[in-house]
C-alpha positions as CSV (number, residue, x, y, z in Angstrom):
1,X,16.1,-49.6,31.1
2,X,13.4,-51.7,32.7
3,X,14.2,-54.9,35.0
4,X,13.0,-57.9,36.5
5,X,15.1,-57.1,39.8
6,X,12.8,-55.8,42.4
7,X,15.7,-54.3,44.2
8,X,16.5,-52.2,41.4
9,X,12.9,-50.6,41.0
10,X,12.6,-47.0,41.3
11,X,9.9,-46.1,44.3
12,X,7.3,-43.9,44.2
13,X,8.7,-41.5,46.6
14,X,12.2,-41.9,45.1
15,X,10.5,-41.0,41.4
16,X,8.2,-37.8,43.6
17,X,11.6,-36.3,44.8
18,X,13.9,-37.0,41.4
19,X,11.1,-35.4,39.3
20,X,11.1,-32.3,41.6
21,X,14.7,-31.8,41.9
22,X,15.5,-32.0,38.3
23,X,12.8,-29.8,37.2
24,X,13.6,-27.1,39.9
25,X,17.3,-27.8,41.3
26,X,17.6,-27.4,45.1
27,X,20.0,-24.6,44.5
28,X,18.2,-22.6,41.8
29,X,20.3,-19.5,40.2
30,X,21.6,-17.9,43.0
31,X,20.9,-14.4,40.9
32,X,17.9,-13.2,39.1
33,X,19.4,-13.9,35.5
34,X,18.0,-13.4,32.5
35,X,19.1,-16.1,30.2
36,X,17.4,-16.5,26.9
37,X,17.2,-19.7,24.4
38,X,15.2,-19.9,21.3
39,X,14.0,-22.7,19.0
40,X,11.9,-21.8,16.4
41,X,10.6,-24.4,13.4
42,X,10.4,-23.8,9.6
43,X,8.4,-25.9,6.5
44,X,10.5,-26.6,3.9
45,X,9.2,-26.2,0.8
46,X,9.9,-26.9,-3.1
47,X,8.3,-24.2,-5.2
48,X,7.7,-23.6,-9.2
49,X,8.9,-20.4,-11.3
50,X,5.9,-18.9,-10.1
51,X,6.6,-19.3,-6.6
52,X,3.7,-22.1,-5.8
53,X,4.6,-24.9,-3.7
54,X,4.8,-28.5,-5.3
55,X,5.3,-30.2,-1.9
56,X,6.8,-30.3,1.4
57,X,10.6,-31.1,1.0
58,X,12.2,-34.3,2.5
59,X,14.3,-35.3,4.6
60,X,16.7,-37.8,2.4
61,X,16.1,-37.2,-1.3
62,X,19.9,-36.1,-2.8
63,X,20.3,-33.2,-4.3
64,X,17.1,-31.6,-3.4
65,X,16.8,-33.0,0.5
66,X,16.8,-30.9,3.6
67,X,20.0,-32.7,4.8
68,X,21.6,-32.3,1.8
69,X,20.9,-28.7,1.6
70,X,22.0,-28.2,4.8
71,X,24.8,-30.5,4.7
72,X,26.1,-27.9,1.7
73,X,25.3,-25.0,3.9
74,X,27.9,-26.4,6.5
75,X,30.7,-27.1,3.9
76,X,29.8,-23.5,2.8
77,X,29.6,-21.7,6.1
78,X,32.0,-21.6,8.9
79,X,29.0,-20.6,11.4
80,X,27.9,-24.1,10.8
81,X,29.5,-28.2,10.5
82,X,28.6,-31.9,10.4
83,X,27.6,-33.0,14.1
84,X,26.9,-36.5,15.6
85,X,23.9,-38.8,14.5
86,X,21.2,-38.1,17.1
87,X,18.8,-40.6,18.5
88,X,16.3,-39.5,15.7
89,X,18.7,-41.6,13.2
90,X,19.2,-38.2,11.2
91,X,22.4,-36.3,11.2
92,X,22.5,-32.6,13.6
93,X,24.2,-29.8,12.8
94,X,26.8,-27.8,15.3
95,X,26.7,-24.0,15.2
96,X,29.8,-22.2,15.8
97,X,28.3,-20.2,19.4
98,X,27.0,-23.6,20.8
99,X,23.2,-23.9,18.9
100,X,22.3,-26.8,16.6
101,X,20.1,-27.8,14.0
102,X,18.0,-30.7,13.9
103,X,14.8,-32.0,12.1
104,X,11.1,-33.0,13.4
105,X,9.9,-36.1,11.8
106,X,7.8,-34.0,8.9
107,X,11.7,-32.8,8.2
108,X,10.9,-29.6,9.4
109,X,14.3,-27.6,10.3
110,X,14.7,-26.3,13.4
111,X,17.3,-24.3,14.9
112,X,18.2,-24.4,18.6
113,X,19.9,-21.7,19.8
114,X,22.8,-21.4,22.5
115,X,21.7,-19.5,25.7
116,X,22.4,-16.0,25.4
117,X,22.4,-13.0,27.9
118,X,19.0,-11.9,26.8
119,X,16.0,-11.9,24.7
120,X,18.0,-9.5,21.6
121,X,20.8,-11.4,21.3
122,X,18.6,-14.7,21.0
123,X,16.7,-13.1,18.1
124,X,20.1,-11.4,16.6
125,X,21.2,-15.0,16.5
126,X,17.9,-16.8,15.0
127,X,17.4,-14.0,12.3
128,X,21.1,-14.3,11.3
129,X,20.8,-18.4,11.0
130,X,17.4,-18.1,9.4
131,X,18.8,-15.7,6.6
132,X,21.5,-18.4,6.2
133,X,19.2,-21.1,5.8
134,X,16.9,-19.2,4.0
135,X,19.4,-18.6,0.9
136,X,21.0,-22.1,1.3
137,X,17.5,-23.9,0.6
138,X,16.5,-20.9,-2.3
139,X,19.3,-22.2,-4.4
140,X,17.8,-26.0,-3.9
141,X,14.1,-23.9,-5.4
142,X,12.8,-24.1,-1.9
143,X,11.1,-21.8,0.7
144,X,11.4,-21.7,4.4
145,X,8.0,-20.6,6.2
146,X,7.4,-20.2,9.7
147,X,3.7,-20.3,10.3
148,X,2.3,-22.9,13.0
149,X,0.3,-25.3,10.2
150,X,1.4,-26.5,6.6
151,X,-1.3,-24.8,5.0
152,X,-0.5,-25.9,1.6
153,X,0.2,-30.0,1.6
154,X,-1.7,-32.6,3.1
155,X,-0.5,-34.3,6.0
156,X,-1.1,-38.0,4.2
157,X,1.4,-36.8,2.0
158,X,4.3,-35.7,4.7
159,X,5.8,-39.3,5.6
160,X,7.3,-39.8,8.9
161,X,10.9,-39.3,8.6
162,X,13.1,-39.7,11.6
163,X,14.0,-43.4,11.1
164,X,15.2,-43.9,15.1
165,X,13.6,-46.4,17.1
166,X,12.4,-43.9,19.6
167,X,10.8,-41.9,17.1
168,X,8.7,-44.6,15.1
169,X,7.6,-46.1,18.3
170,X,6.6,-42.6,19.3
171,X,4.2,-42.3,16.6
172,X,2.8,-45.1,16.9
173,X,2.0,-44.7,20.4
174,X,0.2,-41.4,19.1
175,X,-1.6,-43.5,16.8
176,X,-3.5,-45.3,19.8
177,X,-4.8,-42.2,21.2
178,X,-6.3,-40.7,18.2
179,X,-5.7,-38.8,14.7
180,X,-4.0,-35.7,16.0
181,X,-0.4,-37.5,16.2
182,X,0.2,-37.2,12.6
183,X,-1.0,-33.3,12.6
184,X,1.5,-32.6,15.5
185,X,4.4,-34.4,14.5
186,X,4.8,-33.4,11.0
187,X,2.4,-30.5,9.9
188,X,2.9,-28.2,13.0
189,X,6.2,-26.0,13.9
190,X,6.8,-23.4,17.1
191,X,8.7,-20.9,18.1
192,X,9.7,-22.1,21.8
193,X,11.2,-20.1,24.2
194,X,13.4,-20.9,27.2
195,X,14.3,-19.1,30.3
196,X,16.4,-19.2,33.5
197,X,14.3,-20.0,36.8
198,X,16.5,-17.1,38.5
199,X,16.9,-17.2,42.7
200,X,14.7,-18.7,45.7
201,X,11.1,-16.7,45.9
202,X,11.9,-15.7,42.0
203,X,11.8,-18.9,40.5
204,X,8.3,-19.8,42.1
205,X,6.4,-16.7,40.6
206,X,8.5,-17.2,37.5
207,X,7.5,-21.0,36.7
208,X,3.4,-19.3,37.7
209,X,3.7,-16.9,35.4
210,X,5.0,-18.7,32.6
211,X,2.0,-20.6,32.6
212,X,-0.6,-18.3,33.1
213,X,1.1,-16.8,29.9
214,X,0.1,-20.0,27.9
215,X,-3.3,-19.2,26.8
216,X,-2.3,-14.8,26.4
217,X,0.5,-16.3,24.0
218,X,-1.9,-18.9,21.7
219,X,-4.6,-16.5,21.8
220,X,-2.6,-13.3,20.7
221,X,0.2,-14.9,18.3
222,X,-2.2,-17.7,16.3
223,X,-0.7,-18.5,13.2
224,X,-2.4,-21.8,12.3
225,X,-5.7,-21.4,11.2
226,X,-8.3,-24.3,10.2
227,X,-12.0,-24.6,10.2
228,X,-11.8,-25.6,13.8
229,X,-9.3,-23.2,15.0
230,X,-6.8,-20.1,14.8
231,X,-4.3,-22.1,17.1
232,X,-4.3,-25.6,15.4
233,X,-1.0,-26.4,16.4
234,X,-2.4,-26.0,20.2
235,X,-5.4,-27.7,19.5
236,X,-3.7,-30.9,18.2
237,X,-1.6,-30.6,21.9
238,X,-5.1,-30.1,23.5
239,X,-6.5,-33.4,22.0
240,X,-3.7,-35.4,21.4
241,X,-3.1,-36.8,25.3
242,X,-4.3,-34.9,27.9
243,X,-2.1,-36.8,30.9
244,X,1.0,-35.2,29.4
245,X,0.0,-31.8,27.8
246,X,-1.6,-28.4,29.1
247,X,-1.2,-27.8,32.3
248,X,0.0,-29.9,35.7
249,X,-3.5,-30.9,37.7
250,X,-2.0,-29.5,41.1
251,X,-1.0,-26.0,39.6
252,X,-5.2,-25.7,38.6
253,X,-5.5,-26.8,41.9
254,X,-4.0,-23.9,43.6
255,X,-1.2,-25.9,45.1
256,X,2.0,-23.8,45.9
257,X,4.9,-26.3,45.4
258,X,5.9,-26.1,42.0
259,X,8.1,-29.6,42.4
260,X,5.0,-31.4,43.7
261,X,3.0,-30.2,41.2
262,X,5.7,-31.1,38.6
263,X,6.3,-34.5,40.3
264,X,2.6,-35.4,40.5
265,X,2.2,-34.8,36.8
266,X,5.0,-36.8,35.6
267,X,3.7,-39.8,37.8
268,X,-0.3,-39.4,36.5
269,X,1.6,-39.2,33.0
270,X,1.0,-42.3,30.6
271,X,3.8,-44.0,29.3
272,X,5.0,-43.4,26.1
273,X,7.9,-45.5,25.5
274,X,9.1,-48.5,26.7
275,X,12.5,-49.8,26.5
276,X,14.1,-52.9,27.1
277,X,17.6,-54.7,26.0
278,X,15.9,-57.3,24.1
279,X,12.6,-55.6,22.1
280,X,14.1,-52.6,22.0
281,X,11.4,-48.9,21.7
282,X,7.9,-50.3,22.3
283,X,4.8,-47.5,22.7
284,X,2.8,-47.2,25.6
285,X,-0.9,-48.0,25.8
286,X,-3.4,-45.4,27.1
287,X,-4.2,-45.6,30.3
288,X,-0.8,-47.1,31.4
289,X,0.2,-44.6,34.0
290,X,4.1,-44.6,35.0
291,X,2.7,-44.5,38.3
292,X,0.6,-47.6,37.8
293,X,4.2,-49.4,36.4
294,X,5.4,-48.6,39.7
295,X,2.5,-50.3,41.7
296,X,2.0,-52.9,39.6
297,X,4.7,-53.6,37.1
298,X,4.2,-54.7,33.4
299,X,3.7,-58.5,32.3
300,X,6.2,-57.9,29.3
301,X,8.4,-54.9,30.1
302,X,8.8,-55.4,33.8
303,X,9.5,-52.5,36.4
304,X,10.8,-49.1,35.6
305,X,14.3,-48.0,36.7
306,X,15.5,-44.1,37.5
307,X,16.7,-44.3,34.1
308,X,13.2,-45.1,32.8
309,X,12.1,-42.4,34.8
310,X,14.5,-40.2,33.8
311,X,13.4,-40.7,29.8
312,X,9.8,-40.5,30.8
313,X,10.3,-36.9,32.3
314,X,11.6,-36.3,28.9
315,X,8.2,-36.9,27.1
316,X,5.9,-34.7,28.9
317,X,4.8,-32.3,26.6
318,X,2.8,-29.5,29.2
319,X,2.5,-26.1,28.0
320,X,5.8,-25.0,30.4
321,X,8.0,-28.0,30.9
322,X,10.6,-27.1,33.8
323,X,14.3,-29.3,33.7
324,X,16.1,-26.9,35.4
325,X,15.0,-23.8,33.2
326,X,11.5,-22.7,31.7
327,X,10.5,-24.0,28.0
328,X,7.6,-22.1,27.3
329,X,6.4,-24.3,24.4
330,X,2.9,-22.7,23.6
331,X,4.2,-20.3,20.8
332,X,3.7,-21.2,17.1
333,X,6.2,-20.7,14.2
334,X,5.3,-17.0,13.2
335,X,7.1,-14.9,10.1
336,X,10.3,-13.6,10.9
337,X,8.9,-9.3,11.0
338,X,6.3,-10.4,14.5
339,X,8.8,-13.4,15.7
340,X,10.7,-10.6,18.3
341,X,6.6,-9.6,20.0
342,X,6.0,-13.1,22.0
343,X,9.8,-12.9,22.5
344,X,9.5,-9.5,24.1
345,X,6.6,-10.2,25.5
346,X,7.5,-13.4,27.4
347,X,10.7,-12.3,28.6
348,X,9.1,-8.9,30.2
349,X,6.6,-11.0,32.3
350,X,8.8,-13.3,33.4
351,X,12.0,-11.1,33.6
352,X,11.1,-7.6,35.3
353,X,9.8,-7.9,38.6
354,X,7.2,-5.3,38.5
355,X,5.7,-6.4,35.1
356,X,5.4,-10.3,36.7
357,X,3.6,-8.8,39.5
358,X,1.2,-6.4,37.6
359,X,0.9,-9.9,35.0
360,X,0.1,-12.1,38.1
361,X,-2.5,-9.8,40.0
362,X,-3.5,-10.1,36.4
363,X,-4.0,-13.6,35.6
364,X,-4.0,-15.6,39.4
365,X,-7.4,-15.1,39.4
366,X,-7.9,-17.0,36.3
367,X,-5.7,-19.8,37.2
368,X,-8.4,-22.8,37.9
369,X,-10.0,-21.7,34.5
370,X,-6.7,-22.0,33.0
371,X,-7.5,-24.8,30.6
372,X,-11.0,-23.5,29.8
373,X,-8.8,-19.9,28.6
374,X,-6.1,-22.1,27.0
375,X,-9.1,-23.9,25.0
376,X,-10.8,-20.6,23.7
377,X,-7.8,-19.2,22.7
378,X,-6.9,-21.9,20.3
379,X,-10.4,-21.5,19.1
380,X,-10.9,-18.5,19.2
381,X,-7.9,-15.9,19.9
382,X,-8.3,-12.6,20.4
383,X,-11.8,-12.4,19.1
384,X,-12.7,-14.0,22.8
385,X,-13.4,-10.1,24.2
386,X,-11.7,-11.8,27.7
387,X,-8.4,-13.1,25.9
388,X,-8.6,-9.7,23.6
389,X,-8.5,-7.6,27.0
390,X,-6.2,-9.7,28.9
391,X,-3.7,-10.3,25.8
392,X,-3.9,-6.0,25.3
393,X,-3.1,-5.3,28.8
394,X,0.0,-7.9,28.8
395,X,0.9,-6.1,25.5
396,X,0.6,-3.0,26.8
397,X,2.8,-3.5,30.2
398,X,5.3,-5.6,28.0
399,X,5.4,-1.9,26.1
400,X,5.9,-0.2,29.2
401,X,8.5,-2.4,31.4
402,X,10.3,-3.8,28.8
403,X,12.9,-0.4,27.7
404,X,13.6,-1.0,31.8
405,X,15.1,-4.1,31.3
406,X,17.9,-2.0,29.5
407,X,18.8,-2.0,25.9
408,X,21.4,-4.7,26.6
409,X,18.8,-7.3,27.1
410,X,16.0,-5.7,24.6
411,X,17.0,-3.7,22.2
412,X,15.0,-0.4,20.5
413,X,14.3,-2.3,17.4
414,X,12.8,-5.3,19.0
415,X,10.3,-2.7,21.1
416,X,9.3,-1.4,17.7
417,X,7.0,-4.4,16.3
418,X,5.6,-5.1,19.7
419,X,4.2,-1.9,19.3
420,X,3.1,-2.5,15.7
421,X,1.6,-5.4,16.5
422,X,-0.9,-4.1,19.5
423,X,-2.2,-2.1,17.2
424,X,-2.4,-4.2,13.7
425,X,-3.3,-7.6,15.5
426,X,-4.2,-7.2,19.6
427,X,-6.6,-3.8,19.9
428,X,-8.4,-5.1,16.7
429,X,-9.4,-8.4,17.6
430,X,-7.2,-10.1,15.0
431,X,-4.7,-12.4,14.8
432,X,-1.4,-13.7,12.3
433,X,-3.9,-16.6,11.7
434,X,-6.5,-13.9,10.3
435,X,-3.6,-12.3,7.9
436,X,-2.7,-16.1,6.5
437,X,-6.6,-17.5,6.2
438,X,-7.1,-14.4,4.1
439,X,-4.0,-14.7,1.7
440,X,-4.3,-18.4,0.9
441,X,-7.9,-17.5,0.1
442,X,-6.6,-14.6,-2.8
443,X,-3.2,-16.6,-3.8
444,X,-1.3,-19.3,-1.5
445,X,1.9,-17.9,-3.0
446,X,1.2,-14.6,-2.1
447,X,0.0,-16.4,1.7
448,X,3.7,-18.2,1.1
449,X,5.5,-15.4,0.7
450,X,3.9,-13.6,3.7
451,X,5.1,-16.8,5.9
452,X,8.8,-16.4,4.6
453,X,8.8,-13.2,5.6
454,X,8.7,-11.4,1.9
């Protein structure tokens, strides 16, 4: 909470070396594990007889809510109960193994897993979860898609629904930079996937390849097409405020500390929320860098604290955000027979030291032109001819390190659509986004059935 006491004023060295350290602990894994946690995001939605969506479900609207629906599932399912009231204002969910469920502010559901030994036992547990919630909302006369943009309601008509403080002062803060705010919070869903950093020398390459991965993942797995893009979902990220999203300035730079680089960004980072004992959440104002609240203070909310800087590491939204482990946050919601490929895919790179070093001699060349690649592919995808060769090659030595990773941590039948997939999507220049543009265009039921996963 910000104060008027000088003495109690974070520094800016003090804020340089707290960012660092909590991003990439001193004493990093002192093994090279392989820890795997995934979050993927569905759309709720009510459908007719015919299977044609009348509109995005919401969040409070007994008996045909999401939290009511979900609320049953949990009286109905022992995998599942009644958590604690998050700071969105909205009741979470406890899952038996350690995972949750929670809700965006456009009430989409998502499920965070627990961590598990590797990248099959993360998707065992999603795919078991997601067939749970699937049935609990068909009895309400609602659908679950994962696809990365509602393609079939309009975003004026999904309210913001997350009634915390935090959350409301949020969007309004995304209101002063621009239109993209509304798009991103409540018309867009991912499929995010989180990693261990692993042991000293590992955890350097790890955090560099997870980010040179960024634009191979949005151009390859697109799954939210518009007239402006294949990757809307990323576009919206690459519009919506450039000091906290994409990429840390230091990394394009070619410097090698990753806790300077992560440091740096999170001081050249505006300020999103401010918070005080008497006004409560208040949004930041563009332009109103958290380093700039060190130097200079604010005339109504004072001078930031380690707690304040502690909540401001928690809004940076860059494509990999590092608190100790990897969230790769570039993938988009995708249906559930492809949602194991960027899974595979990801984990491979960063996982198997031979296919991170074939992936880096790969990509390190390309690193200052990171953006420029992350921009095409959310235009674009794979029908870029660079992206389409650079995502086939990474498919391809995903294909070919993976089975060495042993069966334990990915199994036969998650190396099976990987290789479907190169060959449907990859080596022909096409993307999910092409599949879903070209069924809304025959029938959006038939386009909403192919993002359940029927």
């Amino acid at each position: 909470m910000s104060t008027e006491d000088t003495k109690k004023v974070i520094s800016r060295d003090e804020a340089h070396h707290r960012a660092g350290c909590l991003a990439f602990p001193q004493r990093c894994c002192p093994g090279s594990t392989t820890g795997v946690g995934l979050e993927p995001e569905f759309f709720p939605f009510l459908v007719d007889d015919s299977g044609r969506v009348l509109r995005r479900m919401v969040l409070h609207d007994p008996p045909q809510g999401v939290l009511s629906t979900v609320g049953d599932l949990a009286v109905a399912d022992r995998r599942l109960r009644p958590g604690h009231e998050a700071a969105s204002g909205v009741r979470e969910f406890d899952v038996d193994n350690g995972g949750r469920i929670t809700f965006e502010p456009g009430a989409q559901v998502e499920h965070s897993t627990c961590v598990h030994p590797g990248p099959s036992a993360a998707l065992d547990d999603v795919d078991d979860m997601a067939r749970r919630l699937a049935e609990a909302f068909r009895i309400r006369g609602a659908r679950l898609a994962a696809v990365g943009l509602d393609q079939w309601t309009d975003v004026e008509d999904v309210p913001q629904q997350l009634p915390g403080e935090r959350y409301v002062a949020q969007a309004e803060y995304y209101d002063r930079r621009g239109q993209w705010g509304a798009l991103m919070m409540r018309h867009t869903a991912s499929l995010q996937i989180n990693v261990d950093l692993g042991r000293e020398g590992v955890w350097q390459e790890r955090w560099l390849t997870a980010n040179l991965l960024a634009p191979i993942l949005t151009a390859a797995f697109a799954c939210s097409p518009s007239n402006e893009a294949v990757a809307t979902r990323s576009r919206a990220w690459q519009e919506l405020d450039h000091t906290r999203s994409g990429f840390p300035r230091l990394l394009l730079e070619g410097n090698p500390d990753p806790r300077r680089q992560w440091a740096q960004a999170a001081l050249e980072a505006d300020v999103m929320l401010f918070r005080s004992g008497k006004t409560g959440w208040s949004p930041g104002e563009p332009g109103f860098s958290f380093d700039r609240w060190i130097r200079e203070g604010h005339p109504k909310h004072g001078w930031p604290t380690c707690e304040d800087f502690d909540y401001h590491l928690t809004t940076l939204f860059f494509e990999v955000r590092a608190r100790g482990f990897l969230e790769l946050r570039t993938g988009e919601a995708i249906p559930a027979r492809w949602r194991a490929v960027p899974v595979v895919v990801a984990c491979t790179m960063v996982y198997d030291d031979l296919a991170r070093h074939h992936f880096l001699n790969l990509m390190e060349p390309h690193t200052q032109q990171l953006e420029n690649l992350w921009h095409r592919a959310a235009t674009d995808g794979v029908r870029d001819s660079q992206l389409r060769d650079l995502a086939g090659q990474t498919l391809e030595l995903a294909l070919e390190r993976a089975p060495d990773l042993g069966p334990n941590l990915i199994a036969p039948h998650h190396l099976k659509p990987v290789r479907l997939f190169s060959k449907v999507y990859t080596q022909r220049g096409r993307m999910p986004a092409d599949t879903l543009a070209e069924r809304l265009a025959e029938d959006p039921a038939e386009a909403l059935d192919w993002a359940c996963g029927d």
